[in-house]
C-alpha positions in Angstrom: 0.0 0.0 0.0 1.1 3.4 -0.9 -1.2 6.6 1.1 -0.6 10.4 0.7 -1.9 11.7 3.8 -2.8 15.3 3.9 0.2 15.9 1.0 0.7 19.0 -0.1 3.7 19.9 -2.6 4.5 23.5 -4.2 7.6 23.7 -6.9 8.4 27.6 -8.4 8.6 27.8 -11.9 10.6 31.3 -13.2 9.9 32.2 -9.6 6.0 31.9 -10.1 4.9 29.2 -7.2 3.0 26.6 -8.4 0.7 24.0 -6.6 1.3 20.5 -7.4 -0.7 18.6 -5.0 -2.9 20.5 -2.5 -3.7 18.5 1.3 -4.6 15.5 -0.4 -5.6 12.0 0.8 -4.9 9.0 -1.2 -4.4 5.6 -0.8 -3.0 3.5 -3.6 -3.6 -0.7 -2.9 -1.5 -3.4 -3.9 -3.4 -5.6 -6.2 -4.1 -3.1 -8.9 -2.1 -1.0 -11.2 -3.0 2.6 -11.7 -2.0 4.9 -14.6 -1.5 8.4 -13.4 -3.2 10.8 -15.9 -2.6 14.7 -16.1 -2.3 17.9 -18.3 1.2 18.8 -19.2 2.9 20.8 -16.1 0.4 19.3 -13.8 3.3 17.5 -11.7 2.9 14.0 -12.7 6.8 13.0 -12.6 7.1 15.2 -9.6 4.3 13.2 -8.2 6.2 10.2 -9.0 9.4 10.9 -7.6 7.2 12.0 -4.0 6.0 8.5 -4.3 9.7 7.5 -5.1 10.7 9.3 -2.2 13.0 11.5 -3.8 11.7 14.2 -3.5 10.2 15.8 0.1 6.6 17.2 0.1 6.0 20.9 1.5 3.6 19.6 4.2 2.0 15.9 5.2 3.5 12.5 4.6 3.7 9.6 2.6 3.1 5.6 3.7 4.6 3.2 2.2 3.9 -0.6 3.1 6.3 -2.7 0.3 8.7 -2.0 -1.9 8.6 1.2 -4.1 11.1 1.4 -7.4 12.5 5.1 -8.7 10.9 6.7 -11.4 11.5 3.8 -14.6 12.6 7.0 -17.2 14.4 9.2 -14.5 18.2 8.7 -14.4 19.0 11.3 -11.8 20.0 9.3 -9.3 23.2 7.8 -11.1 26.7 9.5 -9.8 28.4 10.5 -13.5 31.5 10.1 -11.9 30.9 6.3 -11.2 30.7 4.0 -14.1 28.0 1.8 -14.2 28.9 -1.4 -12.4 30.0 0.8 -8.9 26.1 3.2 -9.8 24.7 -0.2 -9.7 27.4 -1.9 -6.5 25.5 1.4 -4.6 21.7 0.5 -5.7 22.7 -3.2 -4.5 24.0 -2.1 -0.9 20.7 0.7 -0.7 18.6 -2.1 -1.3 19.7 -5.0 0.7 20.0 -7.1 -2.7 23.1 -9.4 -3.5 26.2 -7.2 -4.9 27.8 -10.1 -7.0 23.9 -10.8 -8.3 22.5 -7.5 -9.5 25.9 -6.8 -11.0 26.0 -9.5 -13.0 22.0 -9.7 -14.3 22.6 -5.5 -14.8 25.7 -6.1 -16.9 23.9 -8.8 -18.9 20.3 -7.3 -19.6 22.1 -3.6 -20.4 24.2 -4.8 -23.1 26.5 -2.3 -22.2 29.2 -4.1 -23.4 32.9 -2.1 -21.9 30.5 1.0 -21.3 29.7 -1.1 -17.8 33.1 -0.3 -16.4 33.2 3.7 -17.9 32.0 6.6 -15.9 28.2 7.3 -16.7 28.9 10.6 -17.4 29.7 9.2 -21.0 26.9 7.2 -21.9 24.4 8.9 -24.1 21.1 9.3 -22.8 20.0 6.0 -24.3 22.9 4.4 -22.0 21.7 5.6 -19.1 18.1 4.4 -19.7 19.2 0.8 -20.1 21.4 1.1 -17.3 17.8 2.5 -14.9 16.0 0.0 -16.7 18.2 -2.9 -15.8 18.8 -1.9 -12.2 14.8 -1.5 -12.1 14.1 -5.2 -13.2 17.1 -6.6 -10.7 15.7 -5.4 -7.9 12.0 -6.9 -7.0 9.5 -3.8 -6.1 6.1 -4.2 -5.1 5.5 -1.0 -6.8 7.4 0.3 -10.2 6.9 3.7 -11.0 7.3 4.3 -14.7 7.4 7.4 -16.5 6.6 7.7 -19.8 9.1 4.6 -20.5 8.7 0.5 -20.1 11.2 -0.4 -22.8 14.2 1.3 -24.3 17.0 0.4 -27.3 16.7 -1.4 -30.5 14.0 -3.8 -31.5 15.1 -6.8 -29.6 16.1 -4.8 -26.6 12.4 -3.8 -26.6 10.9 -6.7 -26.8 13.2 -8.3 -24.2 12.6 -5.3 -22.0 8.6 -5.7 -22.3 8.7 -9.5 -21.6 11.0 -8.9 -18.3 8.7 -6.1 -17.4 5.4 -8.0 -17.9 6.6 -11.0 -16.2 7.7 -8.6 -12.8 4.1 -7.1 -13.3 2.7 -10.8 -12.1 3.9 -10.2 -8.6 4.5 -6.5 -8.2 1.7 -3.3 -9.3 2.7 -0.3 -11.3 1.9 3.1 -11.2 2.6 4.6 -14.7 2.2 8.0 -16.6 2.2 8.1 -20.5 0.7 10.3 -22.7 -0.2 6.9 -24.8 -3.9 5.6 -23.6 -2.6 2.2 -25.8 0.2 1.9 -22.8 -1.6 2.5 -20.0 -4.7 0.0 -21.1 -1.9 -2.4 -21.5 -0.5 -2.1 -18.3 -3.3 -0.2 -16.0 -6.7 -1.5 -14.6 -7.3 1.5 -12.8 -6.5 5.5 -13.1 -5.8 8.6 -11.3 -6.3 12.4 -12.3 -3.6 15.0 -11.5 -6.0 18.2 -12.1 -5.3 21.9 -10.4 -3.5 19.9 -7.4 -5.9 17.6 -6.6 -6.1 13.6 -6.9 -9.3 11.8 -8.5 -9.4 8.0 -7.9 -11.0 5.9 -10.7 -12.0 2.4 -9.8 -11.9 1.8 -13.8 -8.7 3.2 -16.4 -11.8 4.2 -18.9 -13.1 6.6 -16.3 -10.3 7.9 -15.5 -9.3 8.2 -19.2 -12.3 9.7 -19.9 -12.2 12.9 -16.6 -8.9 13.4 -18.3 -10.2 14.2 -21.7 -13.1 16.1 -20.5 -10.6 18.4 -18.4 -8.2 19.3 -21.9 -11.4 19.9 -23.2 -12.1 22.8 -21.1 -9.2 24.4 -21.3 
């Protein structure tokens, strides 16, 4: 179970301050996945990265019962200055997961080839994606938080990155944002609406899929 309790997060923008999520109350059960819908500039991938935990709200707290993966898509938290096998030595000791293990499944599903062992301040941004994606499917989550990204590389590296994915998704939920309703009915049974800092829970992704629609409508 993930809950927001009374969560309230403000960013400033050009020194404007904005409202991401205002005193809100959520709870988010395991069982189901959800898709996180939102206008552009709403704060979904802030959202995520509150969720994440890495980044603090302004006021309340957030509960988290299981295992909760970094943003899938967000490659912030890699040190440039470490190459790849020591980013991923780090996530192993974090996470309580065996060194010698993750390393080797990381180097192996990455494909990085000598680019394992460089500082990841050289990979190209298509690097670093397979690097968080790998790192993501080594370590078990109850909850993966995906931003607008489930597989990355060539053709093949897709399609082995949708099977992994797919086969964590039997024992662990997702909470996903994408601007592709195709995705999210793919991966999602159930929705939530970012919208003027507040959260709308939908029981069904169509629902939700369809309050989200209405609300570009309007504006």
């Amino acid at each position: 179970m993930i809950q927001l309790e009374n969560a309230t997060k403000f960013v400033r923008i050009k020194g404007v301050k904005k409202t991401i999520i205002n005193d809100v109350s959520l709870t988010i059960p395991r069982g189901k996945s959800i898709a996180l819908l939102g206008r552009n500039g709403a704060g979904k991938s802030t959202l995520l990265q509150i969720i994440a935990g890495t980044l603090d709200l302004d006021g309340g707290r957030v509960v988290r019962r299981g295992k909760v993966s970094w943003p899938l898509g967000f490659g912030g938290g890699f040190q440039g200055n470490l190459s790849g096998e020591q980013n991923v030595r780090f996530v192993a000791r974090i996470y309580g997961v065996d060194t010698k293990e993750l390393i080797d499944y990381v180097a192996e599903f990455s494909e990085l080839g000598e680019f394992f062992r460089a500082p990841v301040r050289t990979y190209s941004s298509g690097m670093k994606a397979r690097l968080a994606f790998g790192v993501s499917m080594g370590v078990k989550f109850d909850y993966y938080l995906v931003d607008e990204i489930t597989a990355v590389g060539d053709t093949n590296f897709k399609r082995k990155s949708q099977k992994v994915f797919k086969e964590r998704l039997s024992n662990s939920d997702v909470v996903m944002v994408s601007h592709s309703s195709s995705t999210l009915r793919d991966y999602c049974e159930t929705g939530v609406v970012l919208e003027e800092g507040t959260l709308t829970y939908y029981d069904k992704l169509d629902e939700a899929i369809a309050a989200h629609e209405g609300n570009l409508k309007r504006r």
